[in-house]
C-alpha beads as a LAMMPS data file, in Angstrom:
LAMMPS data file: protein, C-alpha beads

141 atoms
140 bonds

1 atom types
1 bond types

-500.0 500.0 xlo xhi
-500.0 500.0 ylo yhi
-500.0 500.0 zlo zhi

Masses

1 110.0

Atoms # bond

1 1 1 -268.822 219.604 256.282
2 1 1 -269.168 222.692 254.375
3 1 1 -273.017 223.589 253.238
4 1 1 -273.430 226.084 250.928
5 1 1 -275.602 227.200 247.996
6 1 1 -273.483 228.995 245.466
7 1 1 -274.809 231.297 242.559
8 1 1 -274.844 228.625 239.111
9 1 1 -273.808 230.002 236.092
10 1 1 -275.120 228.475 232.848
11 1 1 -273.540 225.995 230.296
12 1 1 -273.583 223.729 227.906
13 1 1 -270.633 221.279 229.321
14 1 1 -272.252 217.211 229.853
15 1 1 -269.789 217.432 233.182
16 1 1 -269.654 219.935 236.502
17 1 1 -267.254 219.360 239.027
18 1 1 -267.353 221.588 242.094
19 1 1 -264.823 221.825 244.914
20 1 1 -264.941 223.144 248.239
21 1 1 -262.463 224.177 250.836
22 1 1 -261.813 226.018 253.694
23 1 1 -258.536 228.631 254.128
24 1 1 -257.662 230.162 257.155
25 1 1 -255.379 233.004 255.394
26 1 1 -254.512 236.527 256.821
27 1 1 -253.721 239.737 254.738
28 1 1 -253.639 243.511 254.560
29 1 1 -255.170 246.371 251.552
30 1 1 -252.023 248.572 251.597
31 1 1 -254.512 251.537 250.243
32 1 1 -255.319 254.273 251.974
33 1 1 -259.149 253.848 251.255
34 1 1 -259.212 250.597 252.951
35 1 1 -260.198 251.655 255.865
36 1 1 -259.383 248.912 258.909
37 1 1 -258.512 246.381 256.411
38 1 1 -255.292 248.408 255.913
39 1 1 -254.189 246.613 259.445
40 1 1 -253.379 242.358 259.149
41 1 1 -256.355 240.824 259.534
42 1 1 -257.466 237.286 258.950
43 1 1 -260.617 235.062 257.139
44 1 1 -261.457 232.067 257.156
45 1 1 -262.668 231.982 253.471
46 1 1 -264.769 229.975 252.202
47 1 1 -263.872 228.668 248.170
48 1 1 -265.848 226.991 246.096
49 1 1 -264.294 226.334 242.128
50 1 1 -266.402 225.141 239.715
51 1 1 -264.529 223.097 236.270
52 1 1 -266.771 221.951 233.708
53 1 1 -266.182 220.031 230.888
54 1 1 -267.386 217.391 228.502
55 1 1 -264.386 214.659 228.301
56 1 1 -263.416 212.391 231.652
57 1 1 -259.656 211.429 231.792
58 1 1 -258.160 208.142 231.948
59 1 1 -259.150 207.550 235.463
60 1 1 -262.511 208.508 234.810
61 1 1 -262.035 211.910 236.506
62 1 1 -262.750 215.890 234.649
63 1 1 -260.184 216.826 237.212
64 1 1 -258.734 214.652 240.729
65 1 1 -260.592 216.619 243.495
66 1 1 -256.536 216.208 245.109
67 1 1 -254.856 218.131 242.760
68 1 1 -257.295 220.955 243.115
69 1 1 -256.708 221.218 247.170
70 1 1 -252.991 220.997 246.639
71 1 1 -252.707 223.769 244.209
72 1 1 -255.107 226.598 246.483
73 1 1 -254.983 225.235 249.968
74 1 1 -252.082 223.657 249.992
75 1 1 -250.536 227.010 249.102
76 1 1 -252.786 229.911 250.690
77 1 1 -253.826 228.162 254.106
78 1 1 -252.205 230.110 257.250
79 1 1 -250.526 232.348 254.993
80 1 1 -249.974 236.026 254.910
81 1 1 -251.260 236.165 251.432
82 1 1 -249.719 240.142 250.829
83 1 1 -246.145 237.526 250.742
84 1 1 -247.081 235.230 248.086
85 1 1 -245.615 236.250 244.476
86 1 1 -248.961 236.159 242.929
87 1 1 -250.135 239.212 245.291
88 1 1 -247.085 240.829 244.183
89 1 1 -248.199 244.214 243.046
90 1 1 -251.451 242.695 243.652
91 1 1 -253.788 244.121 245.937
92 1 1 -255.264 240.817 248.129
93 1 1 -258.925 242.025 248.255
94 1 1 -261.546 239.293 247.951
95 1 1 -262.118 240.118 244.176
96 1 1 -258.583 239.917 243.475
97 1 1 -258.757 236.174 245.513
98 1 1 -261.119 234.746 243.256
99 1 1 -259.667 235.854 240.213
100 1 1 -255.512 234.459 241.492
101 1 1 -257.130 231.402 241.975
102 1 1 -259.061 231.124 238.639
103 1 1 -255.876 231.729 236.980
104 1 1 -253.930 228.732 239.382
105 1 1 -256.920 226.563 238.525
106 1 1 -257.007 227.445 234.493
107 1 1 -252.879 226.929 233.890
108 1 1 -253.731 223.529 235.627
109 1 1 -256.618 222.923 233.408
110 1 1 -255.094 223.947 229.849
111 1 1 -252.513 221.025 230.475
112 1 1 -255.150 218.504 230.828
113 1 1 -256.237 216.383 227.539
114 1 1 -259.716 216.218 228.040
115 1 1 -259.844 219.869 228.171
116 1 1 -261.351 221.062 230.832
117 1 1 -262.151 225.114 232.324
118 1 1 -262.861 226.377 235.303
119 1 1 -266.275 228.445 234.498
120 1 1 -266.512 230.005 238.547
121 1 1 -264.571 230.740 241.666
122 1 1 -266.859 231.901 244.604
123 1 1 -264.688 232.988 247.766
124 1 1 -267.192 233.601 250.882
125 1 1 -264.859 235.813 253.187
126 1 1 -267.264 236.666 256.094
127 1 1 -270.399 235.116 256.857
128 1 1 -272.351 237.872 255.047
129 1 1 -269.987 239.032 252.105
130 1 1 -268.811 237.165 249.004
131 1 1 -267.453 237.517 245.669
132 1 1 -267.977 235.322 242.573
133 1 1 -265.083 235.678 239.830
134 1 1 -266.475 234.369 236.311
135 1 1 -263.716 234.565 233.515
136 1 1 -265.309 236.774 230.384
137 1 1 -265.435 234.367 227.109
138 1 1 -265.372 235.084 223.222
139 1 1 -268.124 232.063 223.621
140 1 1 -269.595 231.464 226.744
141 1 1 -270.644 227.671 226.710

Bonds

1 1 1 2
2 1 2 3
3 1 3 4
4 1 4 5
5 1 5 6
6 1 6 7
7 1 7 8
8 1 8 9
9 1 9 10
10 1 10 11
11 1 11 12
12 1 12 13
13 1 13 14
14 1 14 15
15 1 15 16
16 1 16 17
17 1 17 18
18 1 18 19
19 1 19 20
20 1 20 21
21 1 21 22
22 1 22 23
23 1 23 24
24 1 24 25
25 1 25 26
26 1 26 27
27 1 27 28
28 1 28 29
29 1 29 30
30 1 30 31
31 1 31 32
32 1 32 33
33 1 33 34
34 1 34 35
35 1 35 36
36 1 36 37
37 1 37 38
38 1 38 39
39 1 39 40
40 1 40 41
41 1 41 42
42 1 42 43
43 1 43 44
44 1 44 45
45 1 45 46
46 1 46 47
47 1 47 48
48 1 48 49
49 1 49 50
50 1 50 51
51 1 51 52
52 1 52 53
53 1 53 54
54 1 54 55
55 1 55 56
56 1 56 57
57 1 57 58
58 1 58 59
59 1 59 60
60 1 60 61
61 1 61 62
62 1 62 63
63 1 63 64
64 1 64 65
65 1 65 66
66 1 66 67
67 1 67 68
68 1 68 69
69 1 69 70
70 1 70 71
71 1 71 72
72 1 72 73
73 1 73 74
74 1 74 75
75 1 75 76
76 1 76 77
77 1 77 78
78 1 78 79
79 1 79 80
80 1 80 81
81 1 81 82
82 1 82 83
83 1 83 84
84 1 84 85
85 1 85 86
86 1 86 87
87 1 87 88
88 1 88 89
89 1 89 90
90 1 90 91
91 1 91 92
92 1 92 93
93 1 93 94
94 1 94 95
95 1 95 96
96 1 96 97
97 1 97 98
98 1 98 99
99 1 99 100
100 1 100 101
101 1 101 102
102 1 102 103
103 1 103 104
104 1 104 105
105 1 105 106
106 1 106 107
107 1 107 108
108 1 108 109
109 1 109 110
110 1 110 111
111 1 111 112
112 1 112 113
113 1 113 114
114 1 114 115
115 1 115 116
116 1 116 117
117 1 117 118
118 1 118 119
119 1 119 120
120 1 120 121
121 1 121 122
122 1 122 123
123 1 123 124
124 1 124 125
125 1 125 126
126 1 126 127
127 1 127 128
128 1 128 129
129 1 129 130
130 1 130 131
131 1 131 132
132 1 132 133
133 1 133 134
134 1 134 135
135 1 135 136
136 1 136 137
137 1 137 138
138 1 138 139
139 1 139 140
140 1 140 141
C-alpha cells in the first residue's frame, strides 16, 4: 500500500478523486548537462493524479479508478520511456513526466459528460525528490 502525503492545491469542485500507482520505468536525458542521468537508468516512480469535479457519471463514478491505471501504467510500466511517441522530441525528465501524463489524463477527461479535470499530477521519482505538474488556468476553480 502506497502512503503518501501529497502537496493539495485549492478548489472549488464538490468532488476529488485521487489515484495512486506505482511504475517501474527506465530512461535516459540525452543532454549534455545531465550529468549521469545521460546513461539508462531506472525509477520506480511514484504517481499520484488528482481529477476533480462536481458531476458523478452514470455509475456514480467522477472517473473509474480502472481507466486511469490503464491509460499511465498500463502504458509506462517497464518501459524505456525515451521509446514512447509522447517522449518523442521530448526530453523524459521528471517535470516533463508529470506534465505527459496530465495531458493522457485531460484528453481522457474532456470526453467525459460530467466534465471532469485533472487539477495535479505529483510524480515522486526517488525517495527524496519530486515534482508536482499543475496545469495554468484562465480560472483556477
Amino acid at each position: 500500500m502506497i502512503q503518501q502525503i501529497y502537496p493539495t492545491t485549492p478548489h472549488s469542485y464538490a468532488f476529488e478523486l485521487n489515484k495512486d500507482m506505482q511504475l517501474a520505468t527506465a530512461h535516459y536525458i540525452d543532454h549534455e548537462g545531465a550529468g549521469k542521468c545521460q546513461r539508462v537508468h531506472g525509477h520506480t516512480y511514484t504517481i499520484n493524479i488528482t481529477i476533480a469535479g462536481d458531476h458523478l457519471n452514470d455509475t456514480g463514478f467522477l472517473v473509474d479508478f480502472k481507466q486511469l491505471k490503464q491509460l499511465v501504467h498500463d502504458r509506462f510500466d517497464h518501459q524505456l520511456l525515451n521509446e514512447d511517441p509522447l517522449f518523442h522530441n521530448v526530453l523524459p525528465s521528471t517535470e516533463n513526466v508529470a506534465k505527459i501524463v496530465y495531458m493522457i489524463i485531460e484528453d481522457l477527461l474532456k470526453t467525459m459528460a460530467n466534465a471532469p479535470t485533472c487539477i495535479q499530477v505529483f510524480v515522486r521519482e526517488t525517495p527524496t525528490s519530486y515534482v508536482v505538474y499543475r496545469p495554468k488556468r484562465a480560472h483556477h476553480e
